[in-house]
PyMOL Python script that loads the backbone (N, CA, C, O; Angstrom):
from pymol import cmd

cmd.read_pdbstr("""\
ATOM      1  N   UNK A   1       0.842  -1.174   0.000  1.00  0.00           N
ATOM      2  CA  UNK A   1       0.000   0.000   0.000  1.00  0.00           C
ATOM      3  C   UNK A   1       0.889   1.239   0.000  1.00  0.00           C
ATOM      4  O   UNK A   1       1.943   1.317   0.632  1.00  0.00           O
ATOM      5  N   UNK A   2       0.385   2.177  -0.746  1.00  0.00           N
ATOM      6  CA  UNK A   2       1.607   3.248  -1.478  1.00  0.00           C
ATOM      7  C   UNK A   2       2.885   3.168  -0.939  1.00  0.00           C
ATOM      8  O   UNK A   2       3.456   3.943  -0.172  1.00  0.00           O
ATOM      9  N   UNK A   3       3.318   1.961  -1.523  1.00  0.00           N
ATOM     10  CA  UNK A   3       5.399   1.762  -1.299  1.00  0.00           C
ATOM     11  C   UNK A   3       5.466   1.841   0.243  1.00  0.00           C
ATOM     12  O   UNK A   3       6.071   2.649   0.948  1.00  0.00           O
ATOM     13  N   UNK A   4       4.601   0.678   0.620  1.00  0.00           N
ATOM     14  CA  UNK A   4       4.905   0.469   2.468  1.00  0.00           C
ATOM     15  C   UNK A   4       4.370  -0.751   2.381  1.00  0.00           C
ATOM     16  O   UNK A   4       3.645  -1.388   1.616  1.00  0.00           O
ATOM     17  N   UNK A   5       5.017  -0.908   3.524  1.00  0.00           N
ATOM     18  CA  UNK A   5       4.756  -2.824   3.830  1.00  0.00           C
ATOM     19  C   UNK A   5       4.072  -2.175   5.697  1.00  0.00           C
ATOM     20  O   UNK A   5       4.702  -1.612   6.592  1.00  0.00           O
ATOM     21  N   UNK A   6       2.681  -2.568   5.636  1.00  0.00           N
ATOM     22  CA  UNK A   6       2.116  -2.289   6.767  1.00  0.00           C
ATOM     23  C   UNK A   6       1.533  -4.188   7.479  1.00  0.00           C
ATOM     24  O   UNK A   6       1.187  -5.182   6.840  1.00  0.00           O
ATOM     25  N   UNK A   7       1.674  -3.953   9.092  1.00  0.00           N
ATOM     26  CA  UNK A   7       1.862  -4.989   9.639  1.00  0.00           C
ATOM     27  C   UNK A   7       0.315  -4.342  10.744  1.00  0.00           C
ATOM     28  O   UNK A   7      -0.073  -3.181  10.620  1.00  0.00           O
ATOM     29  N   UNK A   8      -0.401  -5.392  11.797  1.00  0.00           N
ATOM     30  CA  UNK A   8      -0.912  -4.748  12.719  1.00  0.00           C
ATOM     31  C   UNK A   8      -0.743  -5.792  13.793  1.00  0.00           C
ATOM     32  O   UNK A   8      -0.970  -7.002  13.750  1.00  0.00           O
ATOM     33  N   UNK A   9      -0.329  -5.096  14.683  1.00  0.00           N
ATOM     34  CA  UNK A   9      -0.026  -5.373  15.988  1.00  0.00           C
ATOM     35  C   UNK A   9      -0.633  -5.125  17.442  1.00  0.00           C
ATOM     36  O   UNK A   9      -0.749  -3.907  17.574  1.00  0.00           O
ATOM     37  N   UNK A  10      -1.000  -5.691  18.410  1.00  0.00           N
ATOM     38  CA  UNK A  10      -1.642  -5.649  19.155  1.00  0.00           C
ATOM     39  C   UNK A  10      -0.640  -5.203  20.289  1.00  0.00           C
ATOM     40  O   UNK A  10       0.360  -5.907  20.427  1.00  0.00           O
ATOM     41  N   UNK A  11      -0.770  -4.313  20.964  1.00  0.00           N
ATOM     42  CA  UNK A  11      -0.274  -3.174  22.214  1.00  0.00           C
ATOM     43  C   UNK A  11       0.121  -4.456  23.150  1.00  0.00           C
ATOM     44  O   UNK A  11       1.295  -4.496  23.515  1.00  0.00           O
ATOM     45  N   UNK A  12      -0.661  -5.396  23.527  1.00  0.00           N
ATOM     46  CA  UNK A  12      -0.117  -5.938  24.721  1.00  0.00           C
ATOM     47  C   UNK A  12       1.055  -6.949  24.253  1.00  0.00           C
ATOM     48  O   UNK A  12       1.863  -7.449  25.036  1.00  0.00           O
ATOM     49  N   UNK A  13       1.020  -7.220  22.565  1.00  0.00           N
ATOM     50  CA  UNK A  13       2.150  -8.078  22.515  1.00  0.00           C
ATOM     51  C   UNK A  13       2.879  -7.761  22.080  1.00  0.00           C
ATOM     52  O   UNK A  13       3.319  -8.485  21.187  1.00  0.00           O
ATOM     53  N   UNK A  14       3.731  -6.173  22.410  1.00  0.00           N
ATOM     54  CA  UNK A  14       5.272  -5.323  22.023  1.00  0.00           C
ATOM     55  C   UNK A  14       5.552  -5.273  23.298  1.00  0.00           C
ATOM     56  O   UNK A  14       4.847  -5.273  24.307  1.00  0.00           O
ATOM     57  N   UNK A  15       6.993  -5.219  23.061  1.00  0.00           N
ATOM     58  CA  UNK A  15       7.696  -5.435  24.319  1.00  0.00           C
ATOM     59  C   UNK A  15       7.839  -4.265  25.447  1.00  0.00           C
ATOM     60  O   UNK A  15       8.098  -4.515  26.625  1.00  0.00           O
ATOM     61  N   UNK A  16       7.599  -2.716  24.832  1.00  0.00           N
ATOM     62  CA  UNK A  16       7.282  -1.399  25.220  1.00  0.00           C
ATOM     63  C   UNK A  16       6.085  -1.402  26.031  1.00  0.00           C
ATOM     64  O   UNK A  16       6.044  -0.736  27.065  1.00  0.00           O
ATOM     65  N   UNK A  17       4.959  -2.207  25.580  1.00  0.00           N
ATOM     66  CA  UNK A  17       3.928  -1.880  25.897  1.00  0.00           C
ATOM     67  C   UNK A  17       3.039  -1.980  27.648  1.00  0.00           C
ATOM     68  O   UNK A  17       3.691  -2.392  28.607  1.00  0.00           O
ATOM     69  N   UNK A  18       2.048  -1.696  27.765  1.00  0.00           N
ATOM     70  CA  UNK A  18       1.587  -1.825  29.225  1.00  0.00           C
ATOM     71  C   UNK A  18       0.645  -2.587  29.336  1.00  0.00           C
ATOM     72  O   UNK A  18       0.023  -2.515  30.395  1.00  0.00           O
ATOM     73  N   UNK A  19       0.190  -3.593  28.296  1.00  0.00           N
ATOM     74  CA  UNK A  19      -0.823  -4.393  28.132  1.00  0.00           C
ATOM     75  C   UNK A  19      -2.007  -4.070  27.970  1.00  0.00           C
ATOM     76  O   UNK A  19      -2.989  -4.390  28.641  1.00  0.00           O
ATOM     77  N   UNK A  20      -1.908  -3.223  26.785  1.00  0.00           N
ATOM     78  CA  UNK A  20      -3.763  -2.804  26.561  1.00  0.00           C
ATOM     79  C   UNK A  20      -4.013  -3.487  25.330  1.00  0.00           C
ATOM     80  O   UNK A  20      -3.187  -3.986  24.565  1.00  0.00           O
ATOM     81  N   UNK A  21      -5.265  -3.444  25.239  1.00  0.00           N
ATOM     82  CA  UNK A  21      -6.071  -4.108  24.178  1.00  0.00           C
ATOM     83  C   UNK A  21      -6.437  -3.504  22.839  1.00  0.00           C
ATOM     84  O   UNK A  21      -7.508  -3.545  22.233  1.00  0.00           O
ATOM     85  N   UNK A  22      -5.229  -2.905  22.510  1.00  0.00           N
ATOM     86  CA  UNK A  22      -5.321  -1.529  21.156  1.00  0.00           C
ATOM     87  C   UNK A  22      -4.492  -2.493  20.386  1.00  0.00           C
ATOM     88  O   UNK A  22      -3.602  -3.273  20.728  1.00  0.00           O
ATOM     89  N   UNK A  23      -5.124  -2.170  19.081  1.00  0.00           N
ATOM     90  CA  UNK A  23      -3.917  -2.383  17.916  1.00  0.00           C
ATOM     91  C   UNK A  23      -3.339  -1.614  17.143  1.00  0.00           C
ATOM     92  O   UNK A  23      -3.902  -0.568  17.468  1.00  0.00           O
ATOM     93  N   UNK A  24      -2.424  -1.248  16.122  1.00  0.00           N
ATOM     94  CA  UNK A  24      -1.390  -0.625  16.428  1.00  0.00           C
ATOM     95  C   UNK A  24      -0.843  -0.974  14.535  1.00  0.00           C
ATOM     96  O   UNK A  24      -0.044  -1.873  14.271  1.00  0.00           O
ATOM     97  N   UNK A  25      -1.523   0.009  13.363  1.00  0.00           N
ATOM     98  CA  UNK A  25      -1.004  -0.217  12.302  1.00  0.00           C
ATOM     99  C   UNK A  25       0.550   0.209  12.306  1.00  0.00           C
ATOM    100  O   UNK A  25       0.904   1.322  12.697  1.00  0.00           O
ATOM    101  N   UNK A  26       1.280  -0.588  11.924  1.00  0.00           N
ATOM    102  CA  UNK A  26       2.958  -0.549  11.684  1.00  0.00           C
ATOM    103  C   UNK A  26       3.084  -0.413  10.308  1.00  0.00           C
ATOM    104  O   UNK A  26       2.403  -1.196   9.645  1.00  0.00           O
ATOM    105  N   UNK A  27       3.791   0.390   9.699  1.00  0.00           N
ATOM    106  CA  UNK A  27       4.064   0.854   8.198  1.00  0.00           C
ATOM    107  C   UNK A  27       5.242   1.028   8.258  1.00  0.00           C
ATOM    108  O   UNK A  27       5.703   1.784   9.113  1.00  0.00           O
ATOM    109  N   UNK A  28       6.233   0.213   7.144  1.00  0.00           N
ATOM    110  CA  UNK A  28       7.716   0.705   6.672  1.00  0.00           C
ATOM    111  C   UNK A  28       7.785   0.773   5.661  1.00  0.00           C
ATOM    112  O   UNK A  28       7.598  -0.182   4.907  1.00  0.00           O
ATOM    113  N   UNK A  29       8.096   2.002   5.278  1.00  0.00           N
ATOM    114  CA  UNK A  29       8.693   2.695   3.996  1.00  0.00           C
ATOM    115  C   UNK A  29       9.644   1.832   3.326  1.00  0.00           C
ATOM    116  O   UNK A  29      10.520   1.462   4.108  1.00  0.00           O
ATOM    117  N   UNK A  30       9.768   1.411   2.217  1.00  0.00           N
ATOM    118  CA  UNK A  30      10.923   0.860   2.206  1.00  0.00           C
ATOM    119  C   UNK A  30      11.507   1.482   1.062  1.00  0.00           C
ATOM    120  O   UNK A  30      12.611   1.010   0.789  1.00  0.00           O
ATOM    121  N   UNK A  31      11.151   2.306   0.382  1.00  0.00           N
ATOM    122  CA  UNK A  31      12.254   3.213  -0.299  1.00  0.00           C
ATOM    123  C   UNK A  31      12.783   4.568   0.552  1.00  0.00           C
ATOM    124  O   UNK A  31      13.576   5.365   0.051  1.00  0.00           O
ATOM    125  N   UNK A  32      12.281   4.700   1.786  1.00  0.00           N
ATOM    126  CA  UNK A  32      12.972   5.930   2.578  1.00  0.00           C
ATOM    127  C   UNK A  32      13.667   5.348   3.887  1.00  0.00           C
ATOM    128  O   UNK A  32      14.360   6.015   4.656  1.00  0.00           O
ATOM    129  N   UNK A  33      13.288   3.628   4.048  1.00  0.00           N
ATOM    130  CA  UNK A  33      13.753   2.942   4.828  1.00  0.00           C
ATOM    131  C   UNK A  33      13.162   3.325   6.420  1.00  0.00           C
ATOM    132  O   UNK A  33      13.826   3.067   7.424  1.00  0.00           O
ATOM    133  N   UNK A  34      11.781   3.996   6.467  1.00  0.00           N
ATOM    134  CA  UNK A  34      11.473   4.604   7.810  1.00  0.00           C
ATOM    135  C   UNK A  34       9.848   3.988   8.026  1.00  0.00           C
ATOM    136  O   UNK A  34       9.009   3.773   7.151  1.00  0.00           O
ATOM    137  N   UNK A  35       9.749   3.808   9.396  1.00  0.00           N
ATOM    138  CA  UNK A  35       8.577   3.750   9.969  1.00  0.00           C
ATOM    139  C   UNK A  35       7.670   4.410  10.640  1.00  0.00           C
ATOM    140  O   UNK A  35       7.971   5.350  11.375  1.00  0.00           O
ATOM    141  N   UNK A  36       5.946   3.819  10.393  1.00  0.00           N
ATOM    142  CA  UNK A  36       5.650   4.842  11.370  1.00  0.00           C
ATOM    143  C   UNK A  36       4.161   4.302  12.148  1.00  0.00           C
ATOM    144  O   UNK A  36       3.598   3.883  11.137  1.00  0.00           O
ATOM    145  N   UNK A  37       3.820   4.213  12.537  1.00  0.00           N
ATOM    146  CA  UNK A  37       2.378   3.858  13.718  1.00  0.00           C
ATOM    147  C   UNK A  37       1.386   4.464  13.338  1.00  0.00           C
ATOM    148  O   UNK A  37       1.515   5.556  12.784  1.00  0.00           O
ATOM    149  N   UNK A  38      -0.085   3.781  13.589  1.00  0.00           N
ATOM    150  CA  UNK A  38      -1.553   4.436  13.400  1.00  0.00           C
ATOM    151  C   UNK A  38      -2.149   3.552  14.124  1.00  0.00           C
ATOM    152  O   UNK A  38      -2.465   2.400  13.831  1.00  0.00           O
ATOM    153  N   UNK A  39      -2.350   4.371  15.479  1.00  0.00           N
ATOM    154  CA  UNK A  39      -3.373   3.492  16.518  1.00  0.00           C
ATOM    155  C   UNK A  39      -4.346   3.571  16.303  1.00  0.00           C
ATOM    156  O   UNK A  39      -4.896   4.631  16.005  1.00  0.00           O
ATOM    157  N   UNK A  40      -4.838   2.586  16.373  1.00  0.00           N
ATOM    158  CA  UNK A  40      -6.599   2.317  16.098  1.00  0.00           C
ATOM    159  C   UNK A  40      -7.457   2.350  17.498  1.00  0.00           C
ATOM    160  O   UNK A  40      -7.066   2.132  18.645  1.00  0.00           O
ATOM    161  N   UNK A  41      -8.639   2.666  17.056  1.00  0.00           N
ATOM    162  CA  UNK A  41      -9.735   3.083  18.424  1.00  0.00           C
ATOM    163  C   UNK A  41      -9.265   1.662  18.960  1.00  0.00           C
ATOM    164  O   UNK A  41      -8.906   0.654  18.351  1.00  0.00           O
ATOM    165  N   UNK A  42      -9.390   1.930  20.282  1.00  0.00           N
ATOM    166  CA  UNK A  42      -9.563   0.492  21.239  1.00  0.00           C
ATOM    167  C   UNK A  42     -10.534  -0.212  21.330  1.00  0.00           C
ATOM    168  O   UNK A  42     -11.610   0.381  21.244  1.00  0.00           O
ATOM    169  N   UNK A  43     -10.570  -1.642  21.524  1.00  0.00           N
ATOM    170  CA  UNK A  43     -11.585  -2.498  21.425  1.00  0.00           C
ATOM    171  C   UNK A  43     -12.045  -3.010  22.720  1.00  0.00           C
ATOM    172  O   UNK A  43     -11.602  -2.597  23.792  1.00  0.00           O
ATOM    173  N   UNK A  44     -12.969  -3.943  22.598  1.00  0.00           N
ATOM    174  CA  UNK A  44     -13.221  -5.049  23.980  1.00  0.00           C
ATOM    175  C   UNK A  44     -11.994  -6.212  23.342  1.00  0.00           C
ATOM    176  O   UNK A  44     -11.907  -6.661  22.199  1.00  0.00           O
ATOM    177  N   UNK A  45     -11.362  -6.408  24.218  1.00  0.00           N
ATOM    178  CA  UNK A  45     -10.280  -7.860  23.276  1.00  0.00           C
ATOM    179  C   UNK A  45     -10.731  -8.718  23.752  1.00  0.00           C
ATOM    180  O   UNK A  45     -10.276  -9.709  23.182  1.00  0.00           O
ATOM    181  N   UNK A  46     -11.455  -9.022  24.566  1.00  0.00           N
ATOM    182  CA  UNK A  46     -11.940 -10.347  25.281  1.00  0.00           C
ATOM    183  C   UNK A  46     -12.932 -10.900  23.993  1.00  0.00           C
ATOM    184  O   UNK A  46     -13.098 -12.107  23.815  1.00  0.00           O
ATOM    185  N   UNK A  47     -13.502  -9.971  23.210  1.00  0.00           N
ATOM    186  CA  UNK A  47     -14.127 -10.649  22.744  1.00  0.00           C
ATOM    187  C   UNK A  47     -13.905 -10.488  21.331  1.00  0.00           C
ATOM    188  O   UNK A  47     -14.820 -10.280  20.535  1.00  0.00           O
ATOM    189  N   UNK A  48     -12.533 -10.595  20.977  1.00  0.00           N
ATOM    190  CA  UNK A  48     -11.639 -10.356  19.578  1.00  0.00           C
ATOM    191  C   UNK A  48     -11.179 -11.713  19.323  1.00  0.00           C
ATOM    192  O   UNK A  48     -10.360 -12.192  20.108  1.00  0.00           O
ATOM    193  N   UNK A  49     -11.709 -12.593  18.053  1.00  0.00           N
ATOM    194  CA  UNK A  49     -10.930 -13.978  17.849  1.00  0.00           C
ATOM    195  C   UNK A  49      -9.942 -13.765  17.465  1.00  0.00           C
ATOM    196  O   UNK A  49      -8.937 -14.348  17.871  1.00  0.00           O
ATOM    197  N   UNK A  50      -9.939 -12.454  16.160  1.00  0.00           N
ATOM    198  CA  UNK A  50      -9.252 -12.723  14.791  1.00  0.00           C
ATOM    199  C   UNK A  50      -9.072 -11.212  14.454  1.00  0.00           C
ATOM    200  O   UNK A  50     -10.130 -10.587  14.368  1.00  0.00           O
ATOM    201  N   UNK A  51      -7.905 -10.503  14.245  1.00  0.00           N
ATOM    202  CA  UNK A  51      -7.363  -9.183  13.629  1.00  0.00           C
ATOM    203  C   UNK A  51      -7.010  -9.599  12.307  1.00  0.00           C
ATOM    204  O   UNK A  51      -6.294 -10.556  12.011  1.00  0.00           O
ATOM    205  N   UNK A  52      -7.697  -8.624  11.377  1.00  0.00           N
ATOM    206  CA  UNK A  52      -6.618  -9.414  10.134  1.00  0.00           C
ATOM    207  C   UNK A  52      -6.594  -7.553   9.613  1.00  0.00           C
ATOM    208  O   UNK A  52      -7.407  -6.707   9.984  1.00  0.00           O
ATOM    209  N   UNK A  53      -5.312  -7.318   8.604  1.00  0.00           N
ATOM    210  CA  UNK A  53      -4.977  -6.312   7.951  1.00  0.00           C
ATOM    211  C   UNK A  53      -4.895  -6.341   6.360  1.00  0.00           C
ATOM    212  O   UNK A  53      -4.000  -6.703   5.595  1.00  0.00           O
ATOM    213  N   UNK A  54      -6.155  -5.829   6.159  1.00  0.00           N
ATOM    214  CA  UNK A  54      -6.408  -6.098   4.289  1.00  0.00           C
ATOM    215  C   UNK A  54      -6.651  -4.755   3.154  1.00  0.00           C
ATOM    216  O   UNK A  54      -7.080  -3.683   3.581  1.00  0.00           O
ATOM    217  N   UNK A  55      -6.467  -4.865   2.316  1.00  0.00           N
ATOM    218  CA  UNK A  55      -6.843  -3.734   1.490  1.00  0.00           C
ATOM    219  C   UNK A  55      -8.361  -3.609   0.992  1.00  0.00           C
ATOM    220  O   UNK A  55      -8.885  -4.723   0.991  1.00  0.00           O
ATOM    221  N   UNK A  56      -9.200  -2.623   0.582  1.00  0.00           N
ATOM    222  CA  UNK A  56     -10.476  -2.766   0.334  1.00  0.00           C
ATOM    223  C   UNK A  56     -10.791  -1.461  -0.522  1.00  0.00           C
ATOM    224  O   UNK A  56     -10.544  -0.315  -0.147  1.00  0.00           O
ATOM    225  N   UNK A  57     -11.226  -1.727  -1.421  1.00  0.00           N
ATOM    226  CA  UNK A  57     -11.295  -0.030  -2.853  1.00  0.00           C
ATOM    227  C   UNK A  57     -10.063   0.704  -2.471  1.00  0.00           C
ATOM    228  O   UNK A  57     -10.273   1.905  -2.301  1.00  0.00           O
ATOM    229  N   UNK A  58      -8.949   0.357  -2.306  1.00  0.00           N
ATOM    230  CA  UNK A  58      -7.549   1.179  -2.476  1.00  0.00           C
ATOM    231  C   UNK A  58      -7.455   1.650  -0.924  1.00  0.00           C
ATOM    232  O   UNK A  58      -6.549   2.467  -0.762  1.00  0.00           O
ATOM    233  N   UNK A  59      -8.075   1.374   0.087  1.00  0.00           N
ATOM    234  CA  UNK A  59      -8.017   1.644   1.640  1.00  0.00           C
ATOM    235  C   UNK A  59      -7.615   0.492   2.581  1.00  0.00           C
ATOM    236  O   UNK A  59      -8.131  -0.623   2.655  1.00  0.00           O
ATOM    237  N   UNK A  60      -6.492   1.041   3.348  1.00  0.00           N
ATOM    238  CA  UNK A  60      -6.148  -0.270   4.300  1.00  0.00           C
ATOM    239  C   UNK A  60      -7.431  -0.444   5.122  1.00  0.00           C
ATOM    240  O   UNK A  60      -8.163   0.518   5.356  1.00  0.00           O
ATOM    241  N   UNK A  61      -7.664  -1.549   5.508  1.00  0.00           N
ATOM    242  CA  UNK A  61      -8.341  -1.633   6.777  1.00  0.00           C
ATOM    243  C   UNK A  61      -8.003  -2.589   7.589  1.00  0.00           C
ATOM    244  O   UNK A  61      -7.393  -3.524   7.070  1.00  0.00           O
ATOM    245  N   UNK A  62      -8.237  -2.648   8.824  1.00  0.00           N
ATOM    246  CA  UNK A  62      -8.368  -3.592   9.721  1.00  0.00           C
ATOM    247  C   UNK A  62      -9.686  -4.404  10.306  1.00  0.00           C
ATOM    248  O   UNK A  62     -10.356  -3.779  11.129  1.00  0.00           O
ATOM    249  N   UNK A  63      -9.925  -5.139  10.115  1.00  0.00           N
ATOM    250  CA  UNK A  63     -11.071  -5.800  10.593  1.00  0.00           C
ATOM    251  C   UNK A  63     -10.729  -7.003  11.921  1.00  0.00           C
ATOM    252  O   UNK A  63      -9.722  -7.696  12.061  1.00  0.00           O
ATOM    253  N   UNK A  64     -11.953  -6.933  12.770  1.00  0.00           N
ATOM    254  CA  UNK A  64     -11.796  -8.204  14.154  1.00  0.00           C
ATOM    255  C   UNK A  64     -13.076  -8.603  13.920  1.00  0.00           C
ATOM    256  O   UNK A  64     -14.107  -7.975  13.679  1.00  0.00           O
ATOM    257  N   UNK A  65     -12.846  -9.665  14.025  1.00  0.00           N
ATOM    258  CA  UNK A  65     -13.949 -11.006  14.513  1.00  0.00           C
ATOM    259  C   UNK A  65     -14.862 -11.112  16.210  1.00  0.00           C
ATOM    260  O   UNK A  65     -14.452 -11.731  17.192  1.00  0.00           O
ATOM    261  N   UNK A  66     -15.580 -10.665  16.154  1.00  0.00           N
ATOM    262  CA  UNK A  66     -16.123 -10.412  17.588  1.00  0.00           C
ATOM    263  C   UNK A  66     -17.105 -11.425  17.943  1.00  0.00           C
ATOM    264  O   UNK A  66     -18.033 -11.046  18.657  1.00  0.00           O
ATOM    265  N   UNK A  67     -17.067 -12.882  17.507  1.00  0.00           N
ATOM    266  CA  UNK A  67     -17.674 -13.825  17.594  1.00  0.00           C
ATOM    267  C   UNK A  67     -19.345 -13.987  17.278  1.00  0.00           C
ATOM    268  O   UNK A  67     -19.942 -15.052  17.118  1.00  0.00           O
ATOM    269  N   UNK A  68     -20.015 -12.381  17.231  1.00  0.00           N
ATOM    270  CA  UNK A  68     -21.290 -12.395  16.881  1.00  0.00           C
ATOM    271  C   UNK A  68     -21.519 -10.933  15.303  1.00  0.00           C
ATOM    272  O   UNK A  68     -22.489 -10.576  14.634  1.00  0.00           O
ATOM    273  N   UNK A  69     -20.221 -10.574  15.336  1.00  0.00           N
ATOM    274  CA  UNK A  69     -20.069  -9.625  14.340  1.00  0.00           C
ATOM    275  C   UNK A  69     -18.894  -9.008  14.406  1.00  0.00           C
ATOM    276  O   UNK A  69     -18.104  -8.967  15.349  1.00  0.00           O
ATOM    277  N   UNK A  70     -18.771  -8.172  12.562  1.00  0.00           N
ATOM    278  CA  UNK A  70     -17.315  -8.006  12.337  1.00  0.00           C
ATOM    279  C   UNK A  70     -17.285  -6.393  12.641  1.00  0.00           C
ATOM    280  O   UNK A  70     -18.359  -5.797  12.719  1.00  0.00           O
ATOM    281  N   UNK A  71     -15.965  -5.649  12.822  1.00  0.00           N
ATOM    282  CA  UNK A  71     -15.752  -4.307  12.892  1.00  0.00           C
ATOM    283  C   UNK A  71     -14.757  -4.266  12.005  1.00  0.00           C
ATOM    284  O   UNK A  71     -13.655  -4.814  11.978  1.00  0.00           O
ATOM    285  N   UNK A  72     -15.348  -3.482  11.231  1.00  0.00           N
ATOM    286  CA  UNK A  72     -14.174  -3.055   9.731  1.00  0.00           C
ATOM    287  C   UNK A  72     -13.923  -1.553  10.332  1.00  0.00           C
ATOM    288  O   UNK A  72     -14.818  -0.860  10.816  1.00  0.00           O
ATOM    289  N   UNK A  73     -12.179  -1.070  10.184  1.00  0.00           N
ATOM    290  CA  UNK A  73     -11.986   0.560  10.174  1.00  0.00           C
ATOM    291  C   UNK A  73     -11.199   0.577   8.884  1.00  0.00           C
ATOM    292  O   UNK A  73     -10.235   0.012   8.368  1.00  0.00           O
ATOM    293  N   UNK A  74     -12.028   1.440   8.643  1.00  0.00           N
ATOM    294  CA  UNK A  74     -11.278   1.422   6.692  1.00  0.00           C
ATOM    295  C   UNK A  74     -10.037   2.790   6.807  1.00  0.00           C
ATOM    296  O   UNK A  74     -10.472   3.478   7.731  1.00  0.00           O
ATOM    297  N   UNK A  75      -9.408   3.109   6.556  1.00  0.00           N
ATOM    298  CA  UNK A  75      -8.330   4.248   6.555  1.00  0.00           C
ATOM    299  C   UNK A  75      -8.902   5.155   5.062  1.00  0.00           C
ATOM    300  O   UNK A  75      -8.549   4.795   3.939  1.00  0.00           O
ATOM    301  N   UNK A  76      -9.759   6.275   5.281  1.00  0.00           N
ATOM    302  CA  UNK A  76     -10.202   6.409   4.029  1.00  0.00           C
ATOM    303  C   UNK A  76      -8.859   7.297   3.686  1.00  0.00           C
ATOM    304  O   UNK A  76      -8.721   7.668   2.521  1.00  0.00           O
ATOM    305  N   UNK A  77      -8.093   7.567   4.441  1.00  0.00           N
ATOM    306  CA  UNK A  77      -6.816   8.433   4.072  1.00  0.00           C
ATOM    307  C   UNK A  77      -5.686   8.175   4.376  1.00  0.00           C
ATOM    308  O   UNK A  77      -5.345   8.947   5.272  1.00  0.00           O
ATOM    309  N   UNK A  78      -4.571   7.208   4.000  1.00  0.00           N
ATOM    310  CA  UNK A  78      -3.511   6.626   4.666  1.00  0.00           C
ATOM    311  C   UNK A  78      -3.024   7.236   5.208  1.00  0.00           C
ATOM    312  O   UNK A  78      -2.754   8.349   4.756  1.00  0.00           O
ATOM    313  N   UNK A  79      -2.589   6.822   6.621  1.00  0.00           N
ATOM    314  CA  UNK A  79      -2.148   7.453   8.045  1.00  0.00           C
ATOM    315  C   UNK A  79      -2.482   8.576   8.302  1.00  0.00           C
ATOM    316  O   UNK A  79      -1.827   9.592   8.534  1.00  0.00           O
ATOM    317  N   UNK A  80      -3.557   8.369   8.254  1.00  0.00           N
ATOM    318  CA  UNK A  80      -4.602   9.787   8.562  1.00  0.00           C
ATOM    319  C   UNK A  80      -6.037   9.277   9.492  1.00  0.00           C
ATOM    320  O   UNK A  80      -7.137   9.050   8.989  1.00  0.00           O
ATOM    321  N   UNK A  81      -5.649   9.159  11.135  1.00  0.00           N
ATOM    322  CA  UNK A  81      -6.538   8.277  11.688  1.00  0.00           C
ATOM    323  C   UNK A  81      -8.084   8.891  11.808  1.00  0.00           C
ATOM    324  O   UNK A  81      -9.107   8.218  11.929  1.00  0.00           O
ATOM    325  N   UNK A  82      -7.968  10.634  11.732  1.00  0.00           N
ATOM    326  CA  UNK A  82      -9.156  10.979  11.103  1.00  0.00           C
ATOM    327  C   UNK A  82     -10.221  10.710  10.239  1.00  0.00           C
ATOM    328  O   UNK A  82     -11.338  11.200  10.077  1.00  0.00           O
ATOM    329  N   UNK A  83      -9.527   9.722   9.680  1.00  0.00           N
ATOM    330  CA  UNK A  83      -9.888   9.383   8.434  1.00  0.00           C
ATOM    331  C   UNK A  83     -10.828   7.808   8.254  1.00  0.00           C
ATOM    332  O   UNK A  83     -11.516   7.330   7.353  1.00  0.00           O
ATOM    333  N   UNK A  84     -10.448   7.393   9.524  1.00  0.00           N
ATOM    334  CA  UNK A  84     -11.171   6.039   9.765  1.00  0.00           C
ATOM    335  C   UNK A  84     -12.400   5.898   9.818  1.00  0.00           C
ATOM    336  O   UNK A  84     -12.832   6.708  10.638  1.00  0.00           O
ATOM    337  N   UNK A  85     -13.392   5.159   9.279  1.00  0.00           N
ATOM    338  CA  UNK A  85     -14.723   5.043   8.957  1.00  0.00           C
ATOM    339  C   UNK A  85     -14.412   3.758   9.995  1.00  0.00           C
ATOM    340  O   UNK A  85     -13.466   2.976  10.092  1.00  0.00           O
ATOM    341  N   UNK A  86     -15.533   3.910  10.638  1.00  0.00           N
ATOM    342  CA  UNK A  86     -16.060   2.485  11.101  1.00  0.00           C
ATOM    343  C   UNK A  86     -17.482   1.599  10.711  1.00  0.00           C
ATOM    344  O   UNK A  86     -18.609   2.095  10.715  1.00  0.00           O
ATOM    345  N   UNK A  87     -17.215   0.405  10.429  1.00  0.00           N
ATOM    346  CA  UNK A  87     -18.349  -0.289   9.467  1.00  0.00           C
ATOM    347  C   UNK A  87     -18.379  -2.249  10.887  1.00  0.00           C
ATOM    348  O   UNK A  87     -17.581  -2.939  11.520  1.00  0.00           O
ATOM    349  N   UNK A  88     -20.087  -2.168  10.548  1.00  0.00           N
ATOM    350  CA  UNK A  88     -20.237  -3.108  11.469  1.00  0.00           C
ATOM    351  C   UNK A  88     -21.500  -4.267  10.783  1.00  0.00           C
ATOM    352  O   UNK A  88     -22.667  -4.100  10.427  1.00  0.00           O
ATOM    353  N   UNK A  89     -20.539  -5.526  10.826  1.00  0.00           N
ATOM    354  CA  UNK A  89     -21.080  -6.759   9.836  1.00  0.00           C
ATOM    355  C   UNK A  89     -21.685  -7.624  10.332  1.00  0.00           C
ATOM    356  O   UNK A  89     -20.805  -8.477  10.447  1.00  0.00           O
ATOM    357  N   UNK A  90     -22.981  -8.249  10.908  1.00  0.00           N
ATOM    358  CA  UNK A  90     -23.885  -8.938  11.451  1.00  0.00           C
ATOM    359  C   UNK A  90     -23.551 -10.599  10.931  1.00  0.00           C
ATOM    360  O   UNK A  90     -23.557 -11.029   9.778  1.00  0.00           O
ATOM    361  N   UNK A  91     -23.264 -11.340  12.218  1.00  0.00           N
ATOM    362  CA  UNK A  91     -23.348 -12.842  11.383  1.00  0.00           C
ATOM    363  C   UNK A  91     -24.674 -12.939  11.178  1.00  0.00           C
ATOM    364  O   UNK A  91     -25.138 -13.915  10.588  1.00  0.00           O
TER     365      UNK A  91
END
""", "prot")
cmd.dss("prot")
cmd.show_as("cartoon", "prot")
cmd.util.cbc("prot")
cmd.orient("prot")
């Protein structure tokens, strides 16, 4: 996604962290060789199966599995957390 390799990571499992239940888009540049973070709203994690990090009409998003429905945050503006739409998917 525009010349970055983005990863998402969950706050309580970096080694910095204080154990919260946030996740945590990771982006590296790899033609400027630099990184950079986009925290996402916080969740309930107790009731998170599954984080996955996908592309969707040219927008990263992140989506979790909440065992009775999904939460999509679409990035309508890369690393621009303003920019996050939140969308909610009924099993």
């Amino acid at each position: 996604m525009s010349g970055n390799l983005n990863w998402i990571v969950n706050n309580k499992d970096r080694v910095d962290s204080n154990s919260t239940n946030q996740e945590v888009i990771i982006s590296f540049d790899v033609e400027k060789e630099t990184y950079g973070e986009v925290l996402l709203p916080q969740h309930d994690g107790d009731n998170v199966r599954d984080a996955v990090l996908c592309v969707l009409s040219n927008c990263i998003c992140a989506s979790f599995d909440q065992k009775t429905h999904w939460i999509v945050w679409m990035m309508k503006e890369y690393r621009v957390i303003e920019s996050l739409l939140k969308m909610v998917f009924f099993c």
